[in-house]
C-alpha positions in Angstrom: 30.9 11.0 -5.4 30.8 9.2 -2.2 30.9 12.1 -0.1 27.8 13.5 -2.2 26.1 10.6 -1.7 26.3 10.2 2.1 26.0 14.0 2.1 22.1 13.4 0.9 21.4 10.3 3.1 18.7 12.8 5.5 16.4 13.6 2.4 16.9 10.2 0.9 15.6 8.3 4.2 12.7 10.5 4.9 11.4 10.2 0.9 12.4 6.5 0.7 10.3 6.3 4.3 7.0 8.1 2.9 7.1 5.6 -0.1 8.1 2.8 1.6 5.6 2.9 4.4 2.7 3.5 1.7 4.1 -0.1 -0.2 4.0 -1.7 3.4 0.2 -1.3 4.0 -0.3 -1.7 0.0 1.9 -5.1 0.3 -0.3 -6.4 3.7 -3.7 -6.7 1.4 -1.7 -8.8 -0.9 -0.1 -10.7 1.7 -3.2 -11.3 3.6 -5.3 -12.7 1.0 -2.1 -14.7 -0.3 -1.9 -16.0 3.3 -5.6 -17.1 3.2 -6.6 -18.4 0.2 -2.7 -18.7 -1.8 -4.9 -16.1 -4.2 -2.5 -13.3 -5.9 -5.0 -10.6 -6.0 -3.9 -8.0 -8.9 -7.3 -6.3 -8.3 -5.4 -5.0 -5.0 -3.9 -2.3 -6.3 -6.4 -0.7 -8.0 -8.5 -1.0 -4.9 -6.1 1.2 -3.3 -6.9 3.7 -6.4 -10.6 3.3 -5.7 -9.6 4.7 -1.9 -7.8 7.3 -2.8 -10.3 8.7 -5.5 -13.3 8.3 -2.9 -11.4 10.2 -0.5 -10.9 13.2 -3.4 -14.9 13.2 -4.0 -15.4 13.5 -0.3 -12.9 16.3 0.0 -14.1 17.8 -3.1 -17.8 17.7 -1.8 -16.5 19.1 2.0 -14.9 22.1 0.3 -17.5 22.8 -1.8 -20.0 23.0 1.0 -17.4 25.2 3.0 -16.5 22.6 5.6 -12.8 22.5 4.8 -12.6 26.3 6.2 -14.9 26.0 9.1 -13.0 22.7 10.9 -9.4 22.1 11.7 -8.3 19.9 8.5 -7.1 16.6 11.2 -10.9 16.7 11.5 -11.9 16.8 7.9 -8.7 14.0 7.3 -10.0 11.7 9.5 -14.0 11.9 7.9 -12.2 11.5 4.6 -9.7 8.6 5.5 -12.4 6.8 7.4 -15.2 7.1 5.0 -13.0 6.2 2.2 -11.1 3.2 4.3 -15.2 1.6 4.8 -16.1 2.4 1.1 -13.4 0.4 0.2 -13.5 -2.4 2.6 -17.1 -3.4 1.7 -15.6 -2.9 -1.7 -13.0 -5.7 -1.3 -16.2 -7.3 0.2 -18.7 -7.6 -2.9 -15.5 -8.5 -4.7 -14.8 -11.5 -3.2 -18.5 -12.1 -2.4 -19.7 -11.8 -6.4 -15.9 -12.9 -8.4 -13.6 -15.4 -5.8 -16.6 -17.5 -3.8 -18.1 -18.7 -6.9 -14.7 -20.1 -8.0 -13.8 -21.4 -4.5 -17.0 -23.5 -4.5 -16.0 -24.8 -7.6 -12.8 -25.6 -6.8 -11.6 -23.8 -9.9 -8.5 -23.9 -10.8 -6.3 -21.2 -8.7 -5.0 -20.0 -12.5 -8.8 -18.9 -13.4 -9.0 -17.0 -9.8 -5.6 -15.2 -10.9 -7.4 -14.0 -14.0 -10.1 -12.9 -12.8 -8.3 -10.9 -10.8 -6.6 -9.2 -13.3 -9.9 -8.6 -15.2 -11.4 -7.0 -11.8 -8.5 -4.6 -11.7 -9.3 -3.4 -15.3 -12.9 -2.9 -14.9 -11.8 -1.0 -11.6 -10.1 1.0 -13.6 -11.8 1.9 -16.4 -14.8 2.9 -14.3 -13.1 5.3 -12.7 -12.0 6.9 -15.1 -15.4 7.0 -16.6 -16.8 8.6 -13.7 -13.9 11.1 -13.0 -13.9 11.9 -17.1 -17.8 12.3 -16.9 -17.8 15.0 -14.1 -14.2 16.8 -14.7 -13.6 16.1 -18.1 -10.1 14.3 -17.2 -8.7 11.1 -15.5 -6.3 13.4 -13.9 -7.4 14.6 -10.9 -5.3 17.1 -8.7 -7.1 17.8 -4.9 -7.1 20.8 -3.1 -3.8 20.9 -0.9 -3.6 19.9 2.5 -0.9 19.6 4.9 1.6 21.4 2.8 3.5 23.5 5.6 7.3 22.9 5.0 10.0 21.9 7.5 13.7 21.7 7.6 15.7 19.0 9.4 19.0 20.8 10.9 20.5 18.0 10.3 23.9 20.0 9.5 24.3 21.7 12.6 24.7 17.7 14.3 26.5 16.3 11.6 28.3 18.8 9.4 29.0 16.5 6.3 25.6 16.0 6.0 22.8 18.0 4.0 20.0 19.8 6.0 16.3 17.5 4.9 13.0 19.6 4.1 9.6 17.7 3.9 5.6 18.9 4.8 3.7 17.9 7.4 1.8 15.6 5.1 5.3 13.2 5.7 4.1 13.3 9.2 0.5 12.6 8.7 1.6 9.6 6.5 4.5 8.1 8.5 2.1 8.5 11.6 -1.4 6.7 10.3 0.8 4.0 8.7 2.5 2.7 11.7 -0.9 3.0 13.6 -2.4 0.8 11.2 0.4 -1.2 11.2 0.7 -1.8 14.5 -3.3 -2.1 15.1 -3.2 -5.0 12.0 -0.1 -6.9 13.7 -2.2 -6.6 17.1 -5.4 -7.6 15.4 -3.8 -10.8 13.8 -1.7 -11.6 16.7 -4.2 -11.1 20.0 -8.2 -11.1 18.8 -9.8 -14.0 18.1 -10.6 -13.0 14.9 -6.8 -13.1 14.0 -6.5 -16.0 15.6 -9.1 -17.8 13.5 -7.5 -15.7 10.4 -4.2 -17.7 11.3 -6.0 -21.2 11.7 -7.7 -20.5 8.1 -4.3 -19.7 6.8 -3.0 -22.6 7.8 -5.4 -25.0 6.8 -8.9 -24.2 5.8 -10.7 -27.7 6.2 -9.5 -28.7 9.3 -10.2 -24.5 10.8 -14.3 -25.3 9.5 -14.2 -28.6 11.5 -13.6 -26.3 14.9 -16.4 -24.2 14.4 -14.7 -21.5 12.4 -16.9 -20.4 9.7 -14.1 -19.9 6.7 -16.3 -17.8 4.3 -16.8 -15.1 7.1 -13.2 -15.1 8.5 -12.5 -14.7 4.0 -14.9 -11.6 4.2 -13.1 -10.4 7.3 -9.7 -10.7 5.8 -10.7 -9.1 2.4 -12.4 -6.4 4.3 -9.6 -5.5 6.3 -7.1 -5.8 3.6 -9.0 -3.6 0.9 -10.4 -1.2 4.2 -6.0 -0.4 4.7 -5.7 -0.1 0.7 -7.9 2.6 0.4 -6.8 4.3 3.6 -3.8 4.4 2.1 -4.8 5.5 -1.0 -6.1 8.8 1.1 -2.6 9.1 2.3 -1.7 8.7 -1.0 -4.1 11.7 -2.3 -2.6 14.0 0.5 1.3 13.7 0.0 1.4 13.7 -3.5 -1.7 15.8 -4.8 -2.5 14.0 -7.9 -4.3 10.8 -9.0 -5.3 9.2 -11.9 -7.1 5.7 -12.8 -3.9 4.0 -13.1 -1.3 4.6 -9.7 -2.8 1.2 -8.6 -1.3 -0.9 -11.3 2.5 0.0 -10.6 2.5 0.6 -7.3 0.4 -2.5 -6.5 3.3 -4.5 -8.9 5.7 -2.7 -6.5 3.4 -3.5 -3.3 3.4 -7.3 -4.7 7.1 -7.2 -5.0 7.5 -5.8 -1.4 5.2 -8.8 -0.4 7.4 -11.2 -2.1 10.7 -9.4 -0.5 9.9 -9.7 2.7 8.3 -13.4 2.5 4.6 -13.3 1.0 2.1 -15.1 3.6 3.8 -13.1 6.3 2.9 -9.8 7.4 6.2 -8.7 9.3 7.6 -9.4 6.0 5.1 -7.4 3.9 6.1 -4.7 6.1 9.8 -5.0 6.1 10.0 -5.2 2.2 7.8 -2.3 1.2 10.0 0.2 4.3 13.0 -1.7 1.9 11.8 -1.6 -1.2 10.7 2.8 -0.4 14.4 3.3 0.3 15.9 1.5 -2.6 14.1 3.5 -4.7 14.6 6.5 -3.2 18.5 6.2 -2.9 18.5 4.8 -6.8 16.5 7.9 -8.1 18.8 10.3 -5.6 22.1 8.7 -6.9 21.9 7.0 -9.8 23.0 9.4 -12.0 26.1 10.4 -9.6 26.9 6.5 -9.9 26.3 5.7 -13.4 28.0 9.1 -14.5 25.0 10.6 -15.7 24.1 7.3 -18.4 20.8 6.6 -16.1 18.7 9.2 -14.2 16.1 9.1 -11.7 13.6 7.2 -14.1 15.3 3.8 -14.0 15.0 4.1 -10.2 12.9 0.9 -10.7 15.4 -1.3 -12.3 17.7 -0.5 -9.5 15.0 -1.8 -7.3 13.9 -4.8 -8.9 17.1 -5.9 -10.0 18.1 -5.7 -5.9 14.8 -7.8 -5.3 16.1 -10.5 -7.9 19.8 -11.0 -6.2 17.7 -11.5 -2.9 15.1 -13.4 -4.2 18.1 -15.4 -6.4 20.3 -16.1 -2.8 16.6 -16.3 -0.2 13.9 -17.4 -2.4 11.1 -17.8 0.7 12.4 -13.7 1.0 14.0 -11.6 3.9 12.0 -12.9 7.1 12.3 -16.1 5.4 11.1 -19.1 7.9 12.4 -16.8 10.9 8.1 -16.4 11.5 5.5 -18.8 11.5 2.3 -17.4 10.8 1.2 -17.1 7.4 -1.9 -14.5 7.7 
């Protein structure tokens, strides 16, 4: 069993990588706007559905027009993944402009902005399905492939006890636009001004307004950004797995929130961390599980493996893994 187990390790780490680096970006939208206004925004996820089903009508409309064929497909990629990354942004935008600024003049209670949340990510939801129902005729949409050439990993001629790894040059694309993003955000938060004026906000909003920082615009900045890498990611999404429907925000924004909470919510190092952990814990449990529970549990209660490793850390490191090892909260 154990021999099997290491013997898969290759394919493990690159599937648990895909996943985990798409939690990661997922997990900074919630961490951001956690880290600005202590706001859980459930609505998150489903922004990151909104991404990737603007990025399948752009692609749709490209190859209907014959574009697809007539450009290299980086080319036609990078219109969809940008169009789709600004649709979204000003998205996140008008949400916090029209449901979260009313309540935060108020001073509503932080429970009723929670909600509200909630009941944004439902109406996201069900208008997208609306719309993709009224011009397919189903929720389910599948997109025309891209970036499925196949590679093999030799990683048995190296190591001979371990099992050669395939994947498609869509693992690339993903693995490669995520840590550009990722490292562009950490630069962002940790070198503009803008970040810096993100991080004073985070930390405390009144006295951040009494220096000339204009709060409401650094919030639109912040939601902007956040919701702008959601549906950037939601493209990348769309082009490793093919298929998309009205509802992939809701559990893998509850997985993107839990990868937030892993790695210390507030703190994007952390956000980053736990969803690259949180990938390859679910990949080794749906790999192995049924090797190590003798075949009682298959790769479907992958999650429970997860979540119940999240609990024991959460149960010994409540503040999560980077824990108070960073200081800024953004």
């Amino acid at each position: 069993m154990f021999a099997h187990i290491i013997a898969n390790l290759p394919q493990v780490l690159i599937d648990g990588l895909t996943l985990g680096v798409v939690y990661a970006v997922v997990a900074i939208g919630y961490t951001m706007v956690y880290g600005i206004l202590e706001l859980i925004n459930f609505a998150h996820g489903d922004v990151f559905m909104t991404g990737a089903f603007i990025g399948a009508v752009i692609l749709f409309l490209l190859t209907g027009i014959g574009f697809v064929t007539s450009v290299p497909a980086l080319i036609v990629f990078a219109i969809v993944i940008v169009i789709s990354a600004i649709a979204t942004g000003m998205l996140g935008v008008g949400i916090e402009r029209v449901a979260y600024r009313p309540l935060r003049r108020k001073n509503a209670p932080k429970l009723i902005a929670l909600i509200t949340s909630i009941g944004i990510s439902f109406v996201l939801e069900d208008v997208v399905r609306f719309i993709a129902e009224l011009n397919t005729g189903n929720y389910i949409v599948t997109t025309p492939p891209m970036f499925d050439h196949k590679f093999t990993l030799p990683v048995q001629n190296v190591i001979p006890f371990l099992n050669n790894a395939t994947f498609q040059s869509s693992f690339l694309l993903v693995v490669i636009c995520t840590l550009i993003m990722l490292i562009s955000l950490d630069l962002f938060v940790n070198k503009t001004k803008w970040g810096m004026a993100m991080r004073a906000v985070a930390q405390d909003r009144d006295t951040a307004s009494l220096m000339s920082i204009n709060v409401n615009r650094v919030i639109s900045v912040t939601f902007f950004i956040g919701s702008a890498l959601g549906g950037a990611t939601g493209v990348l999404f769309m082009i490793q797995y093919g298929t998309i429907d009205p509802y992939i925000g809701f559990i893998l924004g509850i997985k993107a929130f839990t990868a937030a909470v892993l790695g210390g919510i507030g703190n994007i190092r952390g956000a980053m961390l736990g969803g690259i952990v949180l990938g390859l814990l679910e990949m080794f449990a749906a790999a192995n599980l049924s090797i190590i529970t003798n075949g009682a549990m298959g790769a479907e209660y992958k999650d429970v493996f997860a979540f119940i490793i999240l609990i024991l850390v959460l149960i010994f490191k409540p503040e999560g893994l980077f824990g108070k090892a960073v200081v800024e909260k953004v």
